[in-house]
N, C-alpha and C positions, 0 to 999 in steps of 0.2 A: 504493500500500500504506500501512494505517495506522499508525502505531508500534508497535513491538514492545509486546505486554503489553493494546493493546486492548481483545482480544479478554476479559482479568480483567477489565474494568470490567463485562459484560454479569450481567445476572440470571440466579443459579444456576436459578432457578426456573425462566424461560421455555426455559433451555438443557435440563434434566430434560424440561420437558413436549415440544419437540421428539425429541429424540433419542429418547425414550421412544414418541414416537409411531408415530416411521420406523422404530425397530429393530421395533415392533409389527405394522404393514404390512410389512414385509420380509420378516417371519419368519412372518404367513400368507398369502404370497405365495409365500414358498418351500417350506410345509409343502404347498400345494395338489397338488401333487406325490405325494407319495405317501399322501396320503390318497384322491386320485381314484384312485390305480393300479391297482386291481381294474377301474378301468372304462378307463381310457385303456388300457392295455395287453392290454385285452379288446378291444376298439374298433380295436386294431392289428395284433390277430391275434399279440402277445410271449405267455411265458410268465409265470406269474406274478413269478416271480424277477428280472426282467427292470428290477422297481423297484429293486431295486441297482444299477444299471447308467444308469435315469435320474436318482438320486441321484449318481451317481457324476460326469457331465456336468454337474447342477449347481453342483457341489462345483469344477468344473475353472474354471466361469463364474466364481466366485468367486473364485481364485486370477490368472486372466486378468485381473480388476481390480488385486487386492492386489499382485500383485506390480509393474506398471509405473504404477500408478495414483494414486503422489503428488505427481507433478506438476501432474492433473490437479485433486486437490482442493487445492495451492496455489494454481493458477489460479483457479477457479471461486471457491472456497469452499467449508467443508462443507454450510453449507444447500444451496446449488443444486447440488453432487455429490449429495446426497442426494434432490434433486427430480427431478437425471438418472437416475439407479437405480430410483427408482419408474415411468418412463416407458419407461427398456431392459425392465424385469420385467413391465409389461406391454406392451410388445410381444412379450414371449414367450409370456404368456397367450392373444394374440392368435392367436399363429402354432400351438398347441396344441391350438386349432379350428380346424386343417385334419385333425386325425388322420393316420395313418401314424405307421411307425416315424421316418421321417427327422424331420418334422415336431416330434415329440415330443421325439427328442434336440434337434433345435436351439433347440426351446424350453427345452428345462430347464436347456440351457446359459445362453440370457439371462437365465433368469431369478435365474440363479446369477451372472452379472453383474451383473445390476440390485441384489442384495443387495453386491455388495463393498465400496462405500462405507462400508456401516453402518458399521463397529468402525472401521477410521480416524477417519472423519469425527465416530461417536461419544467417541470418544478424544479428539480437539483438542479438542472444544467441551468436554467436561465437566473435563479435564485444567486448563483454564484457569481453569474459574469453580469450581467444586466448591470448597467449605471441606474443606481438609485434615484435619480432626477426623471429617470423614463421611464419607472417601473412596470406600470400599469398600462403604458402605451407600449411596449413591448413584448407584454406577455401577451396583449390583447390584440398582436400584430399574428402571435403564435395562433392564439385560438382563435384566430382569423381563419385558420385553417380548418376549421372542424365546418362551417357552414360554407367552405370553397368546396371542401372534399364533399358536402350533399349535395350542391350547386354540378360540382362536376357528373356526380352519380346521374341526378335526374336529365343533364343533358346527354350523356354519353349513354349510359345504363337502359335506362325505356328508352330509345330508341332502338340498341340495338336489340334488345329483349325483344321487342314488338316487331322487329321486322327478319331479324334473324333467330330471334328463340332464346330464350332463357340462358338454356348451355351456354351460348356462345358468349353470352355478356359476364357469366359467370369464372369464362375461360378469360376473360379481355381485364377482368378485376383479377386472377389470380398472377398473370403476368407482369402489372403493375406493381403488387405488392409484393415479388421477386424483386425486379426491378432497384425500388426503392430502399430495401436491403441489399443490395449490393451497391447501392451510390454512396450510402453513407458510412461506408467501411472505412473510409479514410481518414473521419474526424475520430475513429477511436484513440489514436493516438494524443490527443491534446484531450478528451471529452471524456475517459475512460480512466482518468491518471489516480484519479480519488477511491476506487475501485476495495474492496477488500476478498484476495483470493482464496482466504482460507475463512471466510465468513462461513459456518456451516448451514446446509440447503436439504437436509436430510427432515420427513416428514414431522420428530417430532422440534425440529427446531422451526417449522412453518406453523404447524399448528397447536406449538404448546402454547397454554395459556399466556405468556407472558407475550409472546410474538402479535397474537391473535386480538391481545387488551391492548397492547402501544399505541396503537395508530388512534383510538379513540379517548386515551387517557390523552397524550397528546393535547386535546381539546382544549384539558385545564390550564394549558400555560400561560392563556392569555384571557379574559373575559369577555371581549367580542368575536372572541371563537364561538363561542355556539351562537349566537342570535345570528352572526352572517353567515354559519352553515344551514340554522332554521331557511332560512331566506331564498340561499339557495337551492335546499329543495324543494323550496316552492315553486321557485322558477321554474327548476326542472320538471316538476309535475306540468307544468303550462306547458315547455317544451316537449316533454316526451308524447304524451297525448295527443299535441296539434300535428308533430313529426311524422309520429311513429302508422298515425291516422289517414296523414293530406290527401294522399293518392288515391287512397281507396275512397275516402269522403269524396273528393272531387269526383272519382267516376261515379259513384253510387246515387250522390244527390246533386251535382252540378252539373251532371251530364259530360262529362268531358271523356274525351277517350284516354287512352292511354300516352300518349304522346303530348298530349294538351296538359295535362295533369300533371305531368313528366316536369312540362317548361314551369307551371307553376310554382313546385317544389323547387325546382332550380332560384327559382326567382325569389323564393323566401327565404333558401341560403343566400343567396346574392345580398340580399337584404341584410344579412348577420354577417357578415364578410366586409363591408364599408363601413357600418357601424358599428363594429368592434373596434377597429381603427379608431375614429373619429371619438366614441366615447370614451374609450381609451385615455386619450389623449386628453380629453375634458377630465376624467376624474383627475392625472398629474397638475392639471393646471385650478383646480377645484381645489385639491386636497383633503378631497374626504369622499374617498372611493363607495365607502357603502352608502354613503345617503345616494349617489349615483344610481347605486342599485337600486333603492328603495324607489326612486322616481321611476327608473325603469321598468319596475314591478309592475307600479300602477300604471303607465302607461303603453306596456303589454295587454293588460289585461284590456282595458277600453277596446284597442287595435280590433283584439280577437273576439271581443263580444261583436263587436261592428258585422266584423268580417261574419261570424254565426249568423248571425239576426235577419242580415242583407237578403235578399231573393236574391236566385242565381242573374251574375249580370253578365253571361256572356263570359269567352276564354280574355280577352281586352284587360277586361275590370277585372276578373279574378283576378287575372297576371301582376295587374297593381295593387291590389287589397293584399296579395301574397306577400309583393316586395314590402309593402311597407308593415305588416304584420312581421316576418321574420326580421324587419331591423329591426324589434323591441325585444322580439321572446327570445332571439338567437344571437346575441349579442351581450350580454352578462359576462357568460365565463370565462374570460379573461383579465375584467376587473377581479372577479371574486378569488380567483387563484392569484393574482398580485397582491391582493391583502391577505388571504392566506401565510404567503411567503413571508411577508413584511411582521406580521403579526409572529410571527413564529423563530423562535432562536434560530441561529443559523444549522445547526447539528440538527436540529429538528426539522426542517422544511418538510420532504419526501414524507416522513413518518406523518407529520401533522396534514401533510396534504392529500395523504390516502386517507387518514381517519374521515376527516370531511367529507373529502370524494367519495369515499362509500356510502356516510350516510344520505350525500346529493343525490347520487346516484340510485338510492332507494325511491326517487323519485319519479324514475324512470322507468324502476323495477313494478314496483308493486301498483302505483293509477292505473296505469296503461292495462292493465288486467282487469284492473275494474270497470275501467270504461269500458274495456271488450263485453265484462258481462253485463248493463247498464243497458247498451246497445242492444244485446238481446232480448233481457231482460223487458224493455220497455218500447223496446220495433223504431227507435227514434235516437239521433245520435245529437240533439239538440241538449236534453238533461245534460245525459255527459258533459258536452262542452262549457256547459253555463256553472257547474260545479264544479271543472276545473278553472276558470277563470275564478271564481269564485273565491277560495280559500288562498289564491295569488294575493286578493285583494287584502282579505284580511288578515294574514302572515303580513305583510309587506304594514300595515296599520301599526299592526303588535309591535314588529322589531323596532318600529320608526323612533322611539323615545331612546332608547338604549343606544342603536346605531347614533343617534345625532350628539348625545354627550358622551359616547366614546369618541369621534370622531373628533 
């Protein structure tokens, strides 16, 4: 292992274009999922609903890492945790061209492992090198990437799904995130330096108790640790449900085909991809990142009632109620892992920033289930929506006193 602090000497720059790369591949990796669901779960004989439920598996893949998974990116490193995550996600891809139901769940699980890395492993690295003056605009440059990589999915992904077949799109995503594991081979040298080789990775040092409690004990080291993890899995519930849903809501009740639906989804990453940047940037020059979020909360939530409420207006107006809806809901998590980081000792960041991430991530996990069976439950995908906006609003109320005099 190298000296403590190494890992600062590294170029902020090459450490942005990595992270920003793999959180890009990740995130259309993981979006492939329910952008194809109109056809994968066609293909397997589910209902349409049925993409909450494969989101939901993904979402659990993701948690499977985060929560016993800091040993392993001590061991490894982040670069090469992050080159294992590209190679578990597609082997999920892989196994997603066999169809069936089973098939599909255990894919969407890997493929929800193969993303867990990202936010730790993004976390160390930028946490160390980042200039402190830009904190929030530079992590929010990285998780710029998570709504490019859905942005790229819906344009590249449904089209080719829709006109050459599932398989092939599923073959066009695993080549990619080949690919990108082997580009970023070269920063391990400067990005891997912090590393510990003889960390041990054997099951009971992932899953003994003490491994398994850190990342959420963590929590206590700072006081507006939990109110901005509350927060954020508020968001997340707004996010994962409007996400994880778009495609198939658009076909089902806005009449759009597949390809229309496609550009929408695109266009509401699109929307989280400019305005991660830009808010970004406002929280550094604000100074008080979470009340940011707290504004963004509530004006998510408005966006997406709108967008609910509206009669279908046509592919036009969807296109723009999209974009301007995912620059609210898809655009957070890069201020909220900047404060993370900032809030957090420095030997703690990765630890602190999975304990969070998991339980954000719960957000993602567990609605999106609900709303699947709501949907059913009630022939109407209107409740759902209005429910998750809903408790966005009032989370986002609660935190608001605590965030503003922490702040």
């Amino acid at each position: 292992m190298s000296s403590p602090g190494a890992l600062a000497n590294a170029s902020w720059k090459v450490a942005l274009a990595v992270t920003l790369l793999m959180q890009t591949v990740a995130a259309f990796l993981n979006q492939c999922v329910p952008v194809l669901a109109p056809l994968l779960t066609g293909s397997a004989g589910l209902p349409p609903e049925a993409a909450g439920h494969l989101a939901a598996l993904g979402t659990l893949g993701i948690l499977a890492f985060l929560v016993p998974g800091s040993p392993i990116l001590a061991r490894l490193g982040p670069v090469r945790t992050l080159q294992a995550g590209a190679l578990i996600a597609a082997a999920g891809m892989a196994l997603a061209g066999l169809g069936g139901m089973l098939a599909l769940g255990l894919a969407a699980f890997l493929i929800g492992v193969g993303y867990g890395p990202t936010p730790p492993a993004g976390s160390r690295i930028l946490a160390a090198t980042a200039p402190p003056r830009h904190r929030s605009l530079i992590f929010s440059v990285k998780q710029a990437g998570a709504p490019l990589g859905g942005m790229l999915a819906g344009l590249v992904i449904a089209p080719v799904g829709a006109y050459h077949g599932w398989p092939a799109a599923l073959a066009l995503a695993i080549a990619l995130a080949l690919l990108s594991a082997a580009l970023i081979q070269p920063s391990r040298r400067s990005l891997d330096v912090e590393r510990e080789p003889d960390r041990p990775v054997h099951p009971r040092a992932l899953f003994g108790r003490g491994n398994l409690v850190g990342p959420f004990a963590a929590l206590r080291l700072h006081p507006l640790l939990p109110p901005l993890t509350w927060l954020a899995c508020s968001l997340a519930t707004v996010q994962g449900c409007f996400f994880a849903f778009a495609v198939t809501w658009l076909t089902e009740t806005r009449h759009l085909n597949l390809v229309q639906a496609g550009a929408v989804f695109a266009a509401m990453q699109a929307g989280g991809v400019l305005a991660r940047i830009i808010l970004g940037w406002l929280a550094d020059r604000t100074g008080n990142a979470a009340m940011n979020l707290v504004g963004q909360g509530l004006g998510g939530a408005a966006v997406v009632t709108v967008f609910v409420l509206l009669p279908p207006l046509g592919f036009p107006g969807t296109l723009l109620l999209g974009l301007l809806a995912g620059s609210l809901v898809a655009s957070w998590n890069g201020i909220y892992q900047a404060e993370i980081a900032r809030l957090s000792p420095p030997g703690r960041v990765a630890e602190a920033t999975s304990g969070s991430t998991t339980l954000c991530f719960l957000g993602y996990l567990i609605p999106p289930a609900i709303f699947a069976g709501l949907v059913t439950l009630t022939g109407s995908w209107l409740l759902p929506q209005l429910l998750a906006v809903g408790q966005l609003v009032l989370v986002s109320l609660l935190v608001l006193p605590r965030l503003r005099r922490g702040g």
